[in-house]
N, CA, C and O atoms as CSV, one atom per row, in Angstrom:
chain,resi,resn,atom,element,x,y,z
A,1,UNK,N,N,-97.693,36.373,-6.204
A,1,UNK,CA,C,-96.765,36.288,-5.089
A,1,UNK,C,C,-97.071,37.423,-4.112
A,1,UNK,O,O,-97.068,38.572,-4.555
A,2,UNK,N,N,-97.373,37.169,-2.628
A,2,UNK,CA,C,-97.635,37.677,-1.687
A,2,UNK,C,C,-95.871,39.006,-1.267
A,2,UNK,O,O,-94.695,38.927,-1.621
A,3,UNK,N,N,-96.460,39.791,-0.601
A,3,UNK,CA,C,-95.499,40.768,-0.318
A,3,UNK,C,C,-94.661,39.849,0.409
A,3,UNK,O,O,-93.508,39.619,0.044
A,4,UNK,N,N,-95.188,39.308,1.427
A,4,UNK,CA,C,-93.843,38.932,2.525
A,4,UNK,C,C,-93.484,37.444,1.687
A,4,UNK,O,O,-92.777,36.709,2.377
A,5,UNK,N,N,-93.786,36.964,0.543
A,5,UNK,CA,C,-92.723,35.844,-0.329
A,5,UNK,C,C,-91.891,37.049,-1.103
A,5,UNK,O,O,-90.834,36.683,-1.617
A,6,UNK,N,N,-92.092,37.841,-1.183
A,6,UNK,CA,C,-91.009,38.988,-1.810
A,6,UNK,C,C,-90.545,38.879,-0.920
A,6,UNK,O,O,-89.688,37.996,-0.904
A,7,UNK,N,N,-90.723,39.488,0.095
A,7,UNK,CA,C,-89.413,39.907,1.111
A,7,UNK,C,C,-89.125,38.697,1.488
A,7,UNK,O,O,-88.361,38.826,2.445
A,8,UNK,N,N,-89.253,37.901,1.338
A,8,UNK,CA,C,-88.738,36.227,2.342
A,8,UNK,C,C,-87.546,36.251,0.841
A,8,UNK,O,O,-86.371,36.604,0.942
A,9,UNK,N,N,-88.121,35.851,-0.306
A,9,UNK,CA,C,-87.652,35.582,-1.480
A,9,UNK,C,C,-86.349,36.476,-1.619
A,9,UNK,O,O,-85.328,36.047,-2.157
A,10,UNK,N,N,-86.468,37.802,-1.072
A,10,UNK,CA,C,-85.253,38.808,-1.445
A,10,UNK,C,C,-84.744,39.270,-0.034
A,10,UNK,O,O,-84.008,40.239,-0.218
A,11,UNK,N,N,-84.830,38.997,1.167
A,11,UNK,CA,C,-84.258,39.217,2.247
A,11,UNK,C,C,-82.797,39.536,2.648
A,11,UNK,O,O,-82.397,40.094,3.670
A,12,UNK,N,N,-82.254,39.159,1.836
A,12,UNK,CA,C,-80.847,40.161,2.072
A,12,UNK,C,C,-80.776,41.110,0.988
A,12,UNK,O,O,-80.102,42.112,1.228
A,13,UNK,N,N,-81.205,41.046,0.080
A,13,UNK,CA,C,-80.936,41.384,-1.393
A,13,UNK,C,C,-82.108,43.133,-0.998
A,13,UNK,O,O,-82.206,43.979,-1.887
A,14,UNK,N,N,-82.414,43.221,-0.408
A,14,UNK,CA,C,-83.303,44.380,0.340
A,14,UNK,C,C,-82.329,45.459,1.274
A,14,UNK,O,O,-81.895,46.605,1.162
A,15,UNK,N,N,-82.285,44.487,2.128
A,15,UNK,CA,C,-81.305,45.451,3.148
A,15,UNK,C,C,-79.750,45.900,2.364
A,15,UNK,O,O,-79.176,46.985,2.464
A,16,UNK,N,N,-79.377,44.867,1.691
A,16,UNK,CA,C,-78.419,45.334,0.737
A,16,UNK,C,C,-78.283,46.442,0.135
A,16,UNK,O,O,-77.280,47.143,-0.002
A,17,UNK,N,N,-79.718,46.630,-0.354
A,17,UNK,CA,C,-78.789,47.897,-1.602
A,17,UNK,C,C,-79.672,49.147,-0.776
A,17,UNK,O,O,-79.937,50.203,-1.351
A,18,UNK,N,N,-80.142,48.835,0.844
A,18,UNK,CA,C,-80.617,49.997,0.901
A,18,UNK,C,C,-79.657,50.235,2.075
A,18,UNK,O,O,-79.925,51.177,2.821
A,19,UNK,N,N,-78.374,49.359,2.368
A,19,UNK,CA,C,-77.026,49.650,3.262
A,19,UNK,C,C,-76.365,49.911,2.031
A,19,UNK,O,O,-75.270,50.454,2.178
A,20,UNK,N,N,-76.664,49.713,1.014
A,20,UNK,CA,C,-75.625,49.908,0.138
A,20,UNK,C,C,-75.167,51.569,-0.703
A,20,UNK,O,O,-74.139,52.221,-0.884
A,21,UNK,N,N,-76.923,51.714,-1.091
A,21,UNK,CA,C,-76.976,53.376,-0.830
A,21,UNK,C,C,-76.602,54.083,-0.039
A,21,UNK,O,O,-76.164,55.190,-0.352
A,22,UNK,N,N,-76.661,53.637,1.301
A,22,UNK,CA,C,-75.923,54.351,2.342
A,22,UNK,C,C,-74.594,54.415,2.439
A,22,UNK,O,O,-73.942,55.454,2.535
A,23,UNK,N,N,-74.168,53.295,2.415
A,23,UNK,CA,C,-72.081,53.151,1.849
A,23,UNK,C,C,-72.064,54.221,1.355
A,23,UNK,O,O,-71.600,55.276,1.787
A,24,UNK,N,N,-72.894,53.846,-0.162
A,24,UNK,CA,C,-72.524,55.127,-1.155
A,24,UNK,C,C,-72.302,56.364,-1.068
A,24,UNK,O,O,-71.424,57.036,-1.610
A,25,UNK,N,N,-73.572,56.821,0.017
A,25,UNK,CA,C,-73.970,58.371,0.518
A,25,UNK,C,C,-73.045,58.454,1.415
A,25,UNK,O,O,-72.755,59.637,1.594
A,26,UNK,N,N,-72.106,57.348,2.432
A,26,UNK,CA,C,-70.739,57.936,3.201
A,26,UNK,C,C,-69.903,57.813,2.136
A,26,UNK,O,O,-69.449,58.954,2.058
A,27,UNK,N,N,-69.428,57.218,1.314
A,27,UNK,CA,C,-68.037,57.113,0.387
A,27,UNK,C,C,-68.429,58.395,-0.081
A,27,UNK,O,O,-67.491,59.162,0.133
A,28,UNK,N,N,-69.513,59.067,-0.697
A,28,UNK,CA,C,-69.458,60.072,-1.698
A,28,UNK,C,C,-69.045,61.423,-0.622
A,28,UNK,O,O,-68.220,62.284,-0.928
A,29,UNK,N,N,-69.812,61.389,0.687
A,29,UNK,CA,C,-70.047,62.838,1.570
A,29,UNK,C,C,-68.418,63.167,1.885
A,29,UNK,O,O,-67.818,64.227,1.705
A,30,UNK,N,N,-67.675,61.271,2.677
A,30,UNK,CA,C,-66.697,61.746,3.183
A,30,UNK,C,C,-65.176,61.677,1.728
A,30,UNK,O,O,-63.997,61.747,2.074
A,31,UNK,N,N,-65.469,61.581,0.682
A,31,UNK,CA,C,-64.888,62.417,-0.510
A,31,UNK,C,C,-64.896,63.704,-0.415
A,31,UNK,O,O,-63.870,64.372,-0.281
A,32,UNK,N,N,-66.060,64.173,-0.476
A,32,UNK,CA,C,-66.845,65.508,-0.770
A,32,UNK,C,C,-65.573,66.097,-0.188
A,32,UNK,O,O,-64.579,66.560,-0.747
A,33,UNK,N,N,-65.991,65.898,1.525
A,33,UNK,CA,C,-65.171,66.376,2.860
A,33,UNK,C,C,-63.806,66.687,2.453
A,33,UNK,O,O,-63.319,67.817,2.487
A,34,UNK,N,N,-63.068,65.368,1.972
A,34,UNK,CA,C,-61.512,65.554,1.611
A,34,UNK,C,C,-61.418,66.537,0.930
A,34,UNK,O,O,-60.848,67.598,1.184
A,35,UNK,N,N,-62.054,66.178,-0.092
A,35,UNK,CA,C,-61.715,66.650,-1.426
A,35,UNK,C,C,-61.875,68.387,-1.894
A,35,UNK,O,O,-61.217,69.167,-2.582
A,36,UNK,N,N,-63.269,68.455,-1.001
A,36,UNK,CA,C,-63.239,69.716,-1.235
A,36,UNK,C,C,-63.857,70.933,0.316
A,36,UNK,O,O,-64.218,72.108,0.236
A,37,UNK,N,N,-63.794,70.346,1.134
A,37,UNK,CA,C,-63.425,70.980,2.715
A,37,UNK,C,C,-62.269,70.985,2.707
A,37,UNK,O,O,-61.689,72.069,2.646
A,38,UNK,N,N,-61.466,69.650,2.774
A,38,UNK,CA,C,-60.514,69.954,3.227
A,38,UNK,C,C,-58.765,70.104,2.047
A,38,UNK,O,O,-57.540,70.145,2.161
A,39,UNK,N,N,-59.677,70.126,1.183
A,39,UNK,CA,C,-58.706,70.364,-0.285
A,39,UNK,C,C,-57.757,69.317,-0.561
A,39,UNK,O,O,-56.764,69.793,-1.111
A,40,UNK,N,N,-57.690,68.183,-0.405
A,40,UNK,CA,C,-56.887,67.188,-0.748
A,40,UNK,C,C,-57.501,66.604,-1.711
A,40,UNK,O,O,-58.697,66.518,-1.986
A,41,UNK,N,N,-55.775,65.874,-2.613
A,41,UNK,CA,C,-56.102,65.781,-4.113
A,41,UNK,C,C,-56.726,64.788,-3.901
A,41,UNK,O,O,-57.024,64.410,-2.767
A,42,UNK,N,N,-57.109,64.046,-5.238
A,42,UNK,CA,C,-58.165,63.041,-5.403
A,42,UNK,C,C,-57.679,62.152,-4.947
A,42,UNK,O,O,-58.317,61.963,-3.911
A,43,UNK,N,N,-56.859,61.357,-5.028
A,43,UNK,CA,C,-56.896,59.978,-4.239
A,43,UNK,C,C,-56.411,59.985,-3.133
A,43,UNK,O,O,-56.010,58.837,-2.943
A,44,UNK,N,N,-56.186,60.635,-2.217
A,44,UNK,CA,C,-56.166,60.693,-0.826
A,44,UNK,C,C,-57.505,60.411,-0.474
A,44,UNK,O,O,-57.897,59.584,0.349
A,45,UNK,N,N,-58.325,61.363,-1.347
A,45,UNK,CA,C,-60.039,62.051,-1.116
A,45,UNK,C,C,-60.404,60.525,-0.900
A,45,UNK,O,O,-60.740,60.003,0.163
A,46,UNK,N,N,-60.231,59.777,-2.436
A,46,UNK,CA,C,-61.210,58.623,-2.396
A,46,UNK,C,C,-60.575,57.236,-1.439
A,46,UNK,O,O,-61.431,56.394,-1.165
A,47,UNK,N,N,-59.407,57.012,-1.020
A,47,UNK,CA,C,-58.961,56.157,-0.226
A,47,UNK,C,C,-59.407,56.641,1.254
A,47,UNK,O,O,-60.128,55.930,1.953
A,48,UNK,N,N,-58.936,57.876,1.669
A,48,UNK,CA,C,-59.656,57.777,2.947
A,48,UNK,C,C,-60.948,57.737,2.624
A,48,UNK,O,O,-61.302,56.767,3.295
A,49,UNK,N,N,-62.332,58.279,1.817
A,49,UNK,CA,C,-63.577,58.098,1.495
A,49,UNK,C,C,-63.866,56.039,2.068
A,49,UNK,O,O,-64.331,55.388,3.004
A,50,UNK,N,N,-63.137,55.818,0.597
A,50,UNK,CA,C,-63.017,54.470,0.891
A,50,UNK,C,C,-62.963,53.190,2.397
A,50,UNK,O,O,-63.420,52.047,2.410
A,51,UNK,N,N,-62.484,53.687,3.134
A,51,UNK,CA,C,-61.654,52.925,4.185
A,51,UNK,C,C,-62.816,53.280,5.236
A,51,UNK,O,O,-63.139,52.569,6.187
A,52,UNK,N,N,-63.305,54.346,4.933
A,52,UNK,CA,C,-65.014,54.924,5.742
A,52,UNK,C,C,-65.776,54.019,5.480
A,52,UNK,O,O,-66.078,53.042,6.165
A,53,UNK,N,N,-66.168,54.372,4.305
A,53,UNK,CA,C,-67.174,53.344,3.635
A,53,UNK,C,C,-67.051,51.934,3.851
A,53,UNK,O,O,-68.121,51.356,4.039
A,54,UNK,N,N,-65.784,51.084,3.875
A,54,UNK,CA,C,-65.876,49.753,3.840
A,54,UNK,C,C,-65.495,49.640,5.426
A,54,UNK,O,O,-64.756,48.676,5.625
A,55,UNK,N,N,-65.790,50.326,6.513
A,55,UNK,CA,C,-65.990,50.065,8.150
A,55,UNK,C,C,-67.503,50.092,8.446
A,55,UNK,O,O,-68.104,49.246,9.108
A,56,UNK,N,N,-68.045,51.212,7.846
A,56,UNK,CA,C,-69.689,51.176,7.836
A,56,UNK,C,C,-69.950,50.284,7.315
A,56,UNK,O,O,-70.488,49.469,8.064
A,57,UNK,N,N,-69.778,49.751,5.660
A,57,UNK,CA,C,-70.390,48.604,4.988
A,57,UNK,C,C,-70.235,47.148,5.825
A,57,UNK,O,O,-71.102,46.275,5.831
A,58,UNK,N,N,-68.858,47.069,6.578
A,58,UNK,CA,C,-68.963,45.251,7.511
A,58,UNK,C,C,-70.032,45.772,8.746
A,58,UNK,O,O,-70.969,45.067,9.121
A,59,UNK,N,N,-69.755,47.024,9.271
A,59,UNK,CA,C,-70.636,46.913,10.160
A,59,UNK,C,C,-72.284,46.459,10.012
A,59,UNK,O,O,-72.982,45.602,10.555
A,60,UNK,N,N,-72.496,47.441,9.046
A,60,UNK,CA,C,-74.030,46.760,8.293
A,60,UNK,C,C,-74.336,45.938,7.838
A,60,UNK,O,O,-75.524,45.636,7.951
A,61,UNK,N,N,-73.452,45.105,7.068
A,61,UNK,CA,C,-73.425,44.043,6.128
A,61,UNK,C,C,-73.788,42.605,7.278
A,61,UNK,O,O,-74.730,41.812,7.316
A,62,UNK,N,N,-72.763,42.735,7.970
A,62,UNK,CA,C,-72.698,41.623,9.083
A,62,UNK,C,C,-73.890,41.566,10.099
A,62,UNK,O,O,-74.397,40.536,10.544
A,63,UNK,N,N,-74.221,42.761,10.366
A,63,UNK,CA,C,-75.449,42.992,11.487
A,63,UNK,C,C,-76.623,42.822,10.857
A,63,UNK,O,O,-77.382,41.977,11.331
A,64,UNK,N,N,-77.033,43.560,9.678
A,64,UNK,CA,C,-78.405,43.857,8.917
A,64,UNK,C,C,-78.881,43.122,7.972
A,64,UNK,O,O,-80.021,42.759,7.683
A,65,UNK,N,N,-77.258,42.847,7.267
A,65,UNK,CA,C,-77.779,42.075,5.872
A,65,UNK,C,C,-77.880,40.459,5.895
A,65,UNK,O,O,-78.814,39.678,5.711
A,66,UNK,N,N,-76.770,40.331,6.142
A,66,UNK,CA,C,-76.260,38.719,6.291
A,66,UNK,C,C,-76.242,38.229,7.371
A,66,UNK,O,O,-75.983,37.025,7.356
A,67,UNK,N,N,-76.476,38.832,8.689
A,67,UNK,CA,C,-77.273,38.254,10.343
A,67,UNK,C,C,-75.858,36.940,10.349
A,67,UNK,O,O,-75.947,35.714,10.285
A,68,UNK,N,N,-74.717,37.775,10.447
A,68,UNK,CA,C,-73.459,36.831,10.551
A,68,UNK,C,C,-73.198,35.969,11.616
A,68,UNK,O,O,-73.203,36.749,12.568
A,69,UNK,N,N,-73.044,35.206,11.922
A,69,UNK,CA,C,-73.283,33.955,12.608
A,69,UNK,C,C,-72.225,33.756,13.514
A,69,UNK,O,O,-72.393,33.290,14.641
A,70,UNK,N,N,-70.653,34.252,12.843
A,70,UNK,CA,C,-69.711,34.637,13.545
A,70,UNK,C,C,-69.486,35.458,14.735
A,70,UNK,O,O,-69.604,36.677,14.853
A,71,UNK,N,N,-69.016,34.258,15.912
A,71,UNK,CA,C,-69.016,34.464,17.086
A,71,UNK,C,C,-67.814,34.781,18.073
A,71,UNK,O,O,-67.804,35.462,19.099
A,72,UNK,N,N,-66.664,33.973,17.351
A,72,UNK,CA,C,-65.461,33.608,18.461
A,72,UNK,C,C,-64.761,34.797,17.115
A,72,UNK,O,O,-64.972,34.991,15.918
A,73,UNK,N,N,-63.618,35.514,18.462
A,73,UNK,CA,C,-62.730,36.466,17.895
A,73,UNK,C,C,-62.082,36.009,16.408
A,73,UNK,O,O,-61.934,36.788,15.466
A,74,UNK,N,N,-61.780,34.787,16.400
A,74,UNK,CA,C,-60.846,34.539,15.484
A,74,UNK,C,C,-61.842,34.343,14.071
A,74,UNK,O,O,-61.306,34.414,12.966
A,75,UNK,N,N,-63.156,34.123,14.182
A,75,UNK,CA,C,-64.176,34.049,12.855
A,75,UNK,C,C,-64.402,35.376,12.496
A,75,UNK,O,O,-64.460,35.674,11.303
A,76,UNK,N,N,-64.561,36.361,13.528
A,76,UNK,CA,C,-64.857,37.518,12.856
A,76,UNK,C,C,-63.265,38.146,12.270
A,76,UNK,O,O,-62.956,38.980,11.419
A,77,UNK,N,N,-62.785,37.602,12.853
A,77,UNK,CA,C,-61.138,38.540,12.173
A,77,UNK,C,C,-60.968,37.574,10.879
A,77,UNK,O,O,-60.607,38.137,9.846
A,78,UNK,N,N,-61.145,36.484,10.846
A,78,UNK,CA,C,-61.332,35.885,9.313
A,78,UNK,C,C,-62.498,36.406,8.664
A,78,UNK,O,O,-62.197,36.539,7.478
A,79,UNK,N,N,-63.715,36.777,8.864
A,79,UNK,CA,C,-64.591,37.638,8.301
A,79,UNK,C,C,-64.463,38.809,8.259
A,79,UNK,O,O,-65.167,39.238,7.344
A,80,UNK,N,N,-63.835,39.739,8.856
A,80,UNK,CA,C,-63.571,41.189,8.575
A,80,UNK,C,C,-62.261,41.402,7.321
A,80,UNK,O,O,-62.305,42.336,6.519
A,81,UNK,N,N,-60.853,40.111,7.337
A,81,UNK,CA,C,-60.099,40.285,6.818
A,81,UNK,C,C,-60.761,39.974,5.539
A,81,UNK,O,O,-60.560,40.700,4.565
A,82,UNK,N,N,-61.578,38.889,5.466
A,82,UNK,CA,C,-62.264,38.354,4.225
A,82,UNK,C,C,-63.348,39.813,3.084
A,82,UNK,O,O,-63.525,40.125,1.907
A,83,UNK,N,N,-63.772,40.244,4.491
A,83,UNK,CA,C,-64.488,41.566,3.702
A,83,UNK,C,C,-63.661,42.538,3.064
A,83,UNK,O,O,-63.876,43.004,1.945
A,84,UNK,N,N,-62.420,42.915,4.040
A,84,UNK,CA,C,-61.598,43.795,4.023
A,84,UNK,C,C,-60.555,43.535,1.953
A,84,UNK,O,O,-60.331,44.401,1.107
A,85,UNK,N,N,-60.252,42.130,1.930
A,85,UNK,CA,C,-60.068,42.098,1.083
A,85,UNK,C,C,-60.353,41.975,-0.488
A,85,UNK,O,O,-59.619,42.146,-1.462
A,86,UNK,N,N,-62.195,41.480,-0.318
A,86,UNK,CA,C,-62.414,41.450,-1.508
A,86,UNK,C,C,-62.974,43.326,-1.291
A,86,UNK,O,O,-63.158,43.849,-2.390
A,87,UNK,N,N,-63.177,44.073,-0.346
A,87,UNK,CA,C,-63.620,45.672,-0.990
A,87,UNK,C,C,-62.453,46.565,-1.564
A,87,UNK,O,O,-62.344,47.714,-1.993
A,88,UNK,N,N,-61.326,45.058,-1.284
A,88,UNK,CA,C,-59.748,45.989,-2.109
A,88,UNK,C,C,-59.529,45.975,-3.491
A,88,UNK,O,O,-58.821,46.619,-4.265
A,89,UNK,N,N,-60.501,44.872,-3.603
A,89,UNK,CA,C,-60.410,44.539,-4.881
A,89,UNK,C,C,-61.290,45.568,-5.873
A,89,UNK,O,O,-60.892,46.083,-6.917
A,90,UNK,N,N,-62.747,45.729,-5.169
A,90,UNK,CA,C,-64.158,46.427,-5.733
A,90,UNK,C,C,-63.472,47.673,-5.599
A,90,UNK,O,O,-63.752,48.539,-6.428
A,91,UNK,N,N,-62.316,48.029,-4.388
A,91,UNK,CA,C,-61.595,49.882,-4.303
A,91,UNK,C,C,-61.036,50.395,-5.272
A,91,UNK,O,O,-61.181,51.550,-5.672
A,92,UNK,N,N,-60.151,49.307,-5.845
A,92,UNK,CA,C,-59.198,49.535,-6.918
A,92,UNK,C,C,-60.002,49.671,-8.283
A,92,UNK,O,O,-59.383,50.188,-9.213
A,93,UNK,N,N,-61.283,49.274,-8.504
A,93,UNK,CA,C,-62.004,49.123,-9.567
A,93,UNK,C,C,-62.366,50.825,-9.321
A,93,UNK,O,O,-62.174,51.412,-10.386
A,94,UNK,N,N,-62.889,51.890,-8.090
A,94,UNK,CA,C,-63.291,53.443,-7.447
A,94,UNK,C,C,-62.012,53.813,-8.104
A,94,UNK,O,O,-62.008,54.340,-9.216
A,95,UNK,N,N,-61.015,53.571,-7.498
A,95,UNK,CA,C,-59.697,54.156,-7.378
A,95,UNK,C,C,-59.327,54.361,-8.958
A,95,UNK,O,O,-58.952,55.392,-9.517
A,96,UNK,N,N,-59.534,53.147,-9.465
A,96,UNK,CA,C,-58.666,53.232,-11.095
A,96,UNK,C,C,-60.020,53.998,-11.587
A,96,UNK,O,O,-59.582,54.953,-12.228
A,97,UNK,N,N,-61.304,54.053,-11.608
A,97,UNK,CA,C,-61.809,54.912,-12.170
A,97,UNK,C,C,-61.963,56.432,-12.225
A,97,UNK,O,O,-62.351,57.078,-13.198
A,98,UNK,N,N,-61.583,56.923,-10.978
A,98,UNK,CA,C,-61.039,57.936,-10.091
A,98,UNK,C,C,-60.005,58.497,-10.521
A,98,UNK,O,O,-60.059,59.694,-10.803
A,99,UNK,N,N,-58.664,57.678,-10.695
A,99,UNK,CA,C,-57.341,58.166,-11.671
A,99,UNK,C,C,-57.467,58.322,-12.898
A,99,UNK,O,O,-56.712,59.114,-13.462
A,100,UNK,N,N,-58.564,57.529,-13.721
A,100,UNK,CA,C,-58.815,57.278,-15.092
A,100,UNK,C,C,-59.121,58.798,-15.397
A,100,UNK,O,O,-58.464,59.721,-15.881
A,101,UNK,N,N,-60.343,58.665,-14.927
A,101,UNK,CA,C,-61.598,60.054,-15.497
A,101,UNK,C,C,-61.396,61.445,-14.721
A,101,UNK,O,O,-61.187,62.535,-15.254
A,102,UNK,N,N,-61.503,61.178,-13.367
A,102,UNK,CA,C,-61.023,62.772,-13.158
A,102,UNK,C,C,-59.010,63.074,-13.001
A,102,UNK,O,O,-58.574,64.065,-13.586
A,103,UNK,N,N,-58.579,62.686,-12.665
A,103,UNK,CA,C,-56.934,63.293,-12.801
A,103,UNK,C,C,-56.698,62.872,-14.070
A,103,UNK,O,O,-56.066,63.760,-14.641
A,104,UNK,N,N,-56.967,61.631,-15.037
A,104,UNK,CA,C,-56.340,61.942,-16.118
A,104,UNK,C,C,-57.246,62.993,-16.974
A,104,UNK,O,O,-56.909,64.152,-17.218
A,105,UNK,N,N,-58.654,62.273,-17.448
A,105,UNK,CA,C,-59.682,63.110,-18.081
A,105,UNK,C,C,-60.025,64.102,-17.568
A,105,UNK,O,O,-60.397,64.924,-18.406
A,106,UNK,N,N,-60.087,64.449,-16.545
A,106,UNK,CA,C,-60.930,65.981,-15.779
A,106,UNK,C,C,-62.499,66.033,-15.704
A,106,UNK,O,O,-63.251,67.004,-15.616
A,107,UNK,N,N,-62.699,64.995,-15.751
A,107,UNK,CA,C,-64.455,64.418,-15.673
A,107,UNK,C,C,-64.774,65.224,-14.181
A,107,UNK,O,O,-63.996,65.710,-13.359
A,108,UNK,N,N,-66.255,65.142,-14.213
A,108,UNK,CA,C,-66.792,65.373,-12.910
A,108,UNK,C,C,-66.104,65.013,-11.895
A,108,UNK,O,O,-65.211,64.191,-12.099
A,109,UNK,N,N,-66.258,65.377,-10.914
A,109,UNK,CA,C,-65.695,64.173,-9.782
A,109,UNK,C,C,-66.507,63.112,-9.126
A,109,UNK,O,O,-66.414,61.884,-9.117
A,110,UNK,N,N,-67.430,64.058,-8.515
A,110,UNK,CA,C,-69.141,63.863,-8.352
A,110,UNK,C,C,-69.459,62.241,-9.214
A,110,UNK,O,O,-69.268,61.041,-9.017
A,111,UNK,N,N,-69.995,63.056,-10.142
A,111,UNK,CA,C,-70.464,61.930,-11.739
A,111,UNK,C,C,-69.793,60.719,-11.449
A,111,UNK,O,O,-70.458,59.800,-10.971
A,112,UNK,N,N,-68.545,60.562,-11.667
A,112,UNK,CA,C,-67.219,59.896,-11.814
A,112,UNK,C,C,-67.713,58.966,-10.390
A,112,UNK,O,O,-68.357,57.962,-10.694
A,113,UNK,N,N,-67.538,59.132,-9.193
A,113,UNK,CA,C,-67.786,58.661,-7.720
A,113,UNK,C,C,-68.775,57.683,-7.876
A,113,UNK,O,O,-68.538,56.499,-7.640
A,114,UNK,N,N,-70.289,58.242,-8.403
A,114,UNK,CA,C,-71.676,58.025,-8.348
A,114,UNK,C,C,-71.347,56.360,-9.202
A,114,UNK,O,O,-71.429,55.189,-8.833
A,115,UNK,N,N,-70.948,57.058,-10.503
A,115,UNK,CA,C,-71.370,55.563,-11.460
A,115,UNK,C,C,-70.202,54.891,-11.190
A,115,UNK,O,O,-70.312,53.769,-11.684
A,116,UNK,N,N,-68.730,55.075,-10.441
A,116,UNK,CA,C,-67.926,53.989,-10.152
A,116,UNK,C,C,-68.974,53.044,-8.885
A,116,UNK,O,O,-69.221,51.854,-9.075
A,117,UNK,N,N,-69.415,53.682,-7.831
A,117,UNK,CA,C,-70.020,52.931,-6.844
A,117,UNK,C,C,-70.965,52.446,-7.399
A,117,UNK,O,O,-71.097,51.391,-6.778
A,118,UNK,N,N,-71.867,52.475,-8.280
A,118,UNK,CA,C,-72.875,51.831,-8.550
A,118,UNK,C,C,-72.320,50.086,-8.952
A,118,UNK,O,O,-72.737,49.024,-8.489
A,119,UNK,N,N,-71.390,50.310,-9.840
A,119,UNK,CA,C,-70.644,48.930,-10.409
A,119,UNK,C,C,-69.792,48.242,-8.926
A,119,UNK,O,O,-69.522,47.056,-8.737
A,120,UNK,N,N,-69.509,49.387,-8.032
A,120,UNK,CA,C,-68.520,48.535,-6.973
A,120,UNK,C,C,-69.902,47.777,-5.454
A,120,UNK,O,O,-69.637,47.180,-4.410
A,121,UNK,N,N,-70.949,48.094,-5.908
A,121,UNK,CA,C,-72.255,47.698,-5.133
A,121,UNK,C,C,-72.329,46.431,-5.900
A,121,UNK,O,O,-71.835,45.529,-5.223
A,122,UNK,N,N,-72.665,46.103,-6.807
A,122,UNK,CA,C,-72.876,45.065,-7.749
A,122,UNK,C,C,-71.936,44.126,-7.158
A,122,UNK,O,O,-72.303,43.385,-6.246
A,123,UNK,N,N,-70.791,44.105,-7.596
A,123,UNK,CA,C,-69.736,43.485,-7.509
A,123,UNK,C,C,-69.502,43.289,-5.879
A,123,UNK,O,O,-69.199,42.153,-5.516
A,124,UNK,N,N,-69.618,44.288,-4.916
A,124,UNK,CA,C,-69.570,43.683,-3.398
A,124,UNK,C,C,-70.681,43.073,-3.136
A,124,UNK,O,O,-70.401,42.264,-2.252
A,125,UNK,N,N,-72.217,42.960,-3.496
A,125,UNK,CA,C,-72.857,42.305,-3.209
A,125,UNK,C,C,-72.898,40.648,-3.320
A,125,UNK,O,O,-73.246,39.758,-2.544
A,126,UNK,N,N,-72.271,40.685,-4.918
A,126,UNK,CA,C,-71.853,39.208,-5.100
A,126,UNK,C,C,-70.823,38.898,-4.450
A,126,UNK,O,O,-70.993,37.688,-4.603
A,127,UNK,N,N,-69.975,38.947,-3.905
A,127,UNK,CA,C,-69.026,38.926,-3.152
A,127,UNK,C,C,-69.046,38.531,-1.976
A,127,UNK,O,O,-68.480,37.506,-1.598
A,128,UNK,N,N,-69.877,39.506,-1.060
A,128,UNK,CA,C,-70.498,39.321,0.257
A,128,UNK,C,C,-71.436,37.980,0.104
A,128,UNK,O,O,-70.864,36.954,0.472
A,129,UNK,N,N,-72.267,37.877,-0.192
A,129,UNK,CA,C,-73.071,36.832,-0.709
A,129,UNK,C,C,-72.531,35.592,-0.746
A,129,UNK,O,O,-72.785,34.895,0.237
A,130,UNK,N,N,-71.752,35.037,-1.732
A,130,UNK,CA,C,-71.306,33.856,-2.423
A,130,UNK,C,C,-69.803,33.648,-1.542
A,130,UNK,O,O,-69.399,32.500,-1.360
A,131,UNK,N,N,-69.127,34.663,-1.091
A,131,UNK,CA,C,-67.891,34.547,-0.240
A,131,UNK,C,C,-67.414,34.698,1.028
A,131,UNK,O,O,-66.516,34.123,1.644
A,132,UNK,N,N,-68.324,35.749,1.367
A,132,UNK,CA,C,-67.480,36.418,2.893
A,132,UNK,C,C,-68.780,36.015,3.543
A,132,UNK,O,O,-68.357,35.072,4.211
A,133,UNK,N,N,-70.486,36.097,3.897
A,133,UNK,CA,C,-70.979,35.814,4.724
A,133,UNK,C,C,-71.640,34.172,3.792
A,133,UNK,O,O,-72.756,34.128,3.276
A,134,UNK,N,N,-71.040,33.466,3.786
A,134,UNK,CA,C,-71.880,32.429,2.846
A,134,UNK,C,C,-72.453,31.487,3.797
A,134,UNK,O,O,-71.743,31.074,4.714
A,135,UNK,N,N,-73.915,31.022,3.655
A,135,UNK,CA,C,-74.171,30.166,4.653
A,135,UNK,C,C,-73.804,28.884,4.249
A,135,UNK,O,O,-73.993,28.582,3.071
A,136,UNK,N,N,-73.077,27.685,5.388
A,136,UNK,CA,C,-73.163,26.381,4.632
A,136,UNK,C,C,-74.238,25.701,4.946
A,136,UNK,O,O,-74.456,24.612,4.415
């Protein structure tokens, strides 16, 4: 298999996890920021972190990954609400791991951030994919 049947073959699945690393690298920096610039407890840290991250992620997702097709005001506000709600779902998966390990356990925070986003990439990719930009 030729390079560009890879990239034809994996064409969103590319730009994905390399917008997706980037999510990651804003959810983790603007944590960092809260959490420890500006000293607020942890889940302030990771909800505003959060709410960063999933404005960058539609912006990229829609432009880079999935070349969204949505044109008239009212498709993208059904596609932004559509994004908006399944990353509430993938948040609460950050969030409860976030309350779990560091405020209850006292885990890293760092650590804790890293391997919750890795599982909440997974899970928004299928998501994005199969739900919010799906082609018919």
């Amino acid at each position: 298999m030729s390079i560009k049947q890879l990239f034809e073959k994996y064409k969103d699945t590319i730009p994905y996890l390399f917008f997706g690393v980037c999510t990651t690298l804003v959810n983790i920096a603007s944590y960092w920021i809260c959490a420890h610039t500006f000293a607020l407890k942890v889940m302030p840290s990771t909800i505003i972190a959060w709410i960063i991250a999933v404005l960058f992620a539609y912006i990229t997702n829609r432009k880079w990954v999935f070349h969204s097709a949505a044109k008239s005001v009212r498709d993208i506000v059904k596609e932004l609400l559509s994004f908006f709600a399944c990353r509430l779902a993938t948040g609460g998966i950050d969030w409860l791991c976030m309350f779990i390990f560091v405020t209850r356990l006292g885990w890293n925070d760092i650590l804790i951030k890293i391997v919750a986003n890795v599982l909440v990439i997974i899970l928004n990719y299928l998501a994005s994919k199969f739900l919010i930009f799906y082609k018919k």
